[in-house]
C-alpha positions as MATLAB code, in Angstrom:
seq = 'XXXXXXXXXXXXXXXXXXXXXXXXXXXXXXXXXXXXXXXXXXXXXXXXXXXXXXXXXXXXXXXXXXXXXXXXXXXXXXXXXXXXXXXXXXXXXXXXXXXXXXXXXXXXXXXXXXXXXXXXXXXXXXXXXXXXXXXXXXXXXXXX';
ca = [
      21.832    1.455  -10.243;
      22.671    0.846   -6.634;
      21.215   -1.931   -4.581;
      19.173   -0.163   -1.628;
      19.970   -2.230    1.736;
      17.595    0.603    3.483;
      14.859    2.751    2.855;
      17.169    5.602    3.801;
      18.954    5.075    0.197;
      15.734    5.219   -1.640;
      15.781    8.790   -3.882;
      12.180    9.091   -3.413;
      12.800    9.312    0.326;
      15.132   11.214    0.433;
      13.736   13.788   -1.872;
      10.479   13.660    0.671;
      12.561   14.173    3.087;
      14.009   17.057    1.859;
      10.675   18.674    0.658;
       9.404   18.109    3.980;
      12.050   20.394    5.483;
      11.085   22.731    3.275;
       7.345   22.487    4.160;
       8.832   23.085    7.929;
      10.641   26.012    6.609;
       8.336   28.097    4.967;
       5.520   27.562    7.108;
       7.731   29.329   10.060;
       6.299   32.686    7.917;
       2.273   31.380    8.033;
       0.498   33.182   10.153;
       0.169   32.007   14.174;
      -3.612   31.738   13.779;
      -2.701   29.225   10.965;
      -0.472   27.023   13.750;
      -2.904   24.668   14.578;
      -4.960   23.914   10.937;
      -2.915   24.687    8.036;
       0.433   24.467    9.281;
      -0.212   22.007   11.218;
      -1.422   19.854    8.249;
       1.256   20.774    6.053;
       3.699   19.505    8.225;
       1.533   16.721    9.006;
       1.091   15.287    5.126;
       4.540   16.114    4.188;
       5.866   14.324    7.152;
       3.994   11.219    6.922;
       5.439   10.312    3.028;
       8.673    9.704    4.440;
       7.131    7.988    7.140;
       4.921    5.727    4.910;
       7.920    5.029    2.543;
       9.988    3.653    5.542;
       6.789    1.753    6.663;
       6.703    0.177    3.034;
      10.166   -0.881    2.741;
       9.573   -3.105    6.522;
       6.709   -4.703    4.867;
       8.159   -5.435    1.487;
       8.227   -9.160    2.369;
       4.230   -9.008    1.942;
       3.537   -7.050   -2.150;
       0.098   -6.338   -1.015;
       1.057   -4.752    2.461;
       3.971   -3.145    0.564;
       1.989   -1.456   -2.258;
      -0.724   -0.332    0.331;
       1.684    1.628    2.460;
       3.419    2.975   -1.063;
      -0.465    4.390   -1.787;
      -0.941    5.790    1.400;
       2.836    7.477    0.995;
       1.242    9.024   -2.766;
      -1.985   10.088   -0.524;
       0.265   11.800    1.428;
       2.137   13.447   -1.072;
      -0.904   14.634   -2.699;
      -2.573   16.021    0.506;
       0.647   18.194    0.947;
      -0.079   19.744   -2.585;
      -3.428   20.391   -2.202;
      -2.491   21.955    1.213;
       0.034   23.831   -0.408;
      -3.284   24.986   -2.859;
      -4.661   26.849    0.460;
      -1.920   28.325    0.688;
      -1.097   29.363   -2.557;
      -5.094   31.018   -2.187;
      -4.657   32.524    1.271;
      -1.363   33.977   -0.035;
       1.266   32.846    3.011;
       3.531   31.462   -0.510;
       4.121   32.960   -4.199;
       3.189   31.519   -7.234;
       7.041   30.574   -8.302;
       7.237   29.236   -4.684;
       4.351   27.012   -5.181;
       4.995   25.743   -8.217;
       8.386   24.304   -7.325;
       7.063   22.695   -4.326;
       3.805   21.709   -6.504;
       6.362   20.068   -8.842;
       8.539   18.285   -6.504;
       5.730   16.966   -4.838;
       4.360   15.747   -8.340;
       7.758   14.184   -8.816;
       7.718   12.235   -5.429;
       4.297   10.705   -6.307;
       5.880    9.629   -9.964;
       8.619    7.935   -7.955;
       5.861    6.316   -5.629;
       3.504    5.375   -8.343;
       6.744    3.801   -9.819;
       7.308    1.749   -7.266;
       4.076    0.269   -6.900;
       4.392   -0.643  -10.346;
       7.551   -2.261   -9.997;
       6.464   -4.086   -6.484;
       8.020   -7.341   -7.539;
      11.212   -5.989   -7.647;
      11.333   -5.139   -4.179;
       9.888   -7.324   -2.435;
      12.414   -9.874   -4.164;
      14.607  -10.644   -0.542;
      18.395  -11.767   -0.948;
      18.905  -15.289   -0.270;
      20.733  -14.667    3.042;
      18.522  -11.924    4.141;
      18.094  -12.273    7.572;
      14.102  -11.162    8.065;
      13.078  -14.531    7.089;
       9.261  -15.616    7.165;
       8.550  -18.376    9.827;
       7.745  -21.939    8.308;
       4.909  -23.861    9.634;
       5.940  -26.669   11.855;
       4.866  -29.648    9.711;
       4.914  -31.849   13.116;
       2.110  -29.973   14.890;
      -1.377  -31.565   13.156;
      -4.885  -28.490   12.884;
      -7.734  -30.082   14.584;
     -10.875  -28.569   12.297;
];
């Protein structure tokens, strides 16, 4: 496996990526009284995964902050599908449609959850990485 020097390598964001251009694509055919609710939350949610993903990868130096912006990248993901539900019920998309949006979506949030799981492993830095954490100057004494 390939060593990713960006979050632009990552499969899960590119696969985001690509599912949000397909949220952008097929909600050209919702409705124009939809424009400003459920399109406009579609595009939101599936937007904001790739978004959060790129977030995570700048703050992989911290596993806490890094895992925290992975979970909001999986909340996200799963507000996309259920807005994808509402659709699904107010008929703008078919059922075979859904479904293979529905599963990519499912498959991003495996790749997220995944992550998490495997924080340590990302948040290791390279030695000569050049984001390095500032020390403390040991010469300047805390008055308590």
């Amino acid at each position: 496996m390939a060593i990713a020097r960006s979050f632009r390598d990552l499969t899960v964001y590119k696969t985001a990526r690509q599912e949000a251009l397909r949220v952008f694509e097929i909600t050209k055919a919702f409705p124009k009284d939809e424009k400003y609710s459920l399109t406009d939350q579609i595009r939101r949610s599936s937007r904001a995964v790739g978004a959060m993903i790129a977030a995570a990868w700048a703050r992989r130096r911290y596993r806490a902050a890094f895992v925290n912006k992975l979970d909001e990248a999986l909340e996200e993901a799963t507000e996309a599908q259920a807005w994808l539900d509402s659709a699904l019920d107010c008929k703008y998309i078919g059922l075979a449609e859904f479904q293979t949006r529905d599963n990519q979506w499912q498959q991003i949030g495996a790749m997220l959850k995944g992550m998490a799981d495997r924080a340590d492993d990302f948040c290791k830095l390279p030695p000569n990485h050049t984001d390095r954490v500032p020390q403390a100057d040991s010469s300047v004494r805390t008055i308590h």
